[in-house]
C-alpha positions as CSV (number, residue, x, y, z in Angstrom):
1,X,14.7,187.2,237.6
2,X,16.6,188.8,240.6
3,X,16.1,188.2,244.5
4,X,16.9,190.8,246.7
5,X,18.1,191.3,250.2
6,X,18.5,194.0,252.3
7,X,21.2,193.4,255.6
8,X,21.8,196.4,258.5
9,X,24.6,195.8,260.0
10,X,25.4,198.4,263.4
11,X,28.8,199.4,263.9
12,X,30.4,199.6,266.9
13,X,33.5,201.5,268.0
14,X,35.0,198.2,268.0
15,X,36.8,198.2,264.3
16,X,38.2,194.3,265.0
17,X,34.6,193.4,265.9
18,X,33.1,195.3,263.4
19,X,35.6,194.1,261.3
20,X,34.8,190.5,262.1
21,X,30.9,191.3,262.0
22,X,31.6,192.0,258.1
23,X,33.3,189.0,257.3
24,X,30.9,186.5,259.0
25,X,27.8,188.4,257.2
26,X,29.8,188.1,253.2
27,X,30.4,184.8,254.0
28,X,26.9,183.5,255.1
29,X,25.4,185.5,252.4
30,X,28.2,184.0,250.2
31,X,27.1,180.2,250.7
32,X,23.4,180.8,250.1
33,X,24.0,182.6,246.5
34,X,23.8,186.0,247.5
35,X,26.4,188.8,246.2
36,X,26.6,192.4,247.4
37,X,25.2,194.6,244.7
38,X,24.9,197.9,246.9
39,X,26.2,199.5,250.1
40,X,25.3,202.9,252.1
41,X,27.2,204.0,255.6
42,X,26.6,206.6,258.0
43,X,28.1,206.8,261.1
44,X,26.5,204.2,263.2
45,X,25.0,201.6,260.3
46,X,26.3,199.8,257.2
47,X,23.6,199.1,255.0
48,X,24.0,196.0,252.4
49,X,21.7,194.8,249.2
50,X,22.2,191.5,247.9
51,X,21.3,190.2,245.1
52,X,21.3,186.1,243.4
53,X,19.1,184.9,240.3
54,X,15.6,183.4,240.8
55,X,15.2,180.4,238.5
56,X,11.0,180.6,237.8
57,X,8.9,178.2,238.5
58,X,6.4,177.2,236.1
């Protein structure tokens, strides 16, 4: 079974702090299991999905 997690992200015109923005989001999302499975852009927002495996309970 597969979790999923949607993450906005609003860009700047700031490409360093966008840029660092990024990074800090992969790697949080990173350490808890998550990995990117899709992405969308338009001008002012970078949409994520993550995705990690659900063990059931039961």
């Amino acid at each position: 079974m597969k979790e999923y997690q949607a993450v906005v992200l609003r860009l700047t015109r700031h490409l360093r702090d966008d840029e660092d923005a990024l990074t800090d989001l992969l790697n949080e999302r990173s350490r808890g299991g998550w990995a990117p499975t899709m992405m969308s852009q338009d001008a002012q927002r970078l949409t994520l999905v993550f995705e990690r495996d659900v063990i059931p309970e039961g």
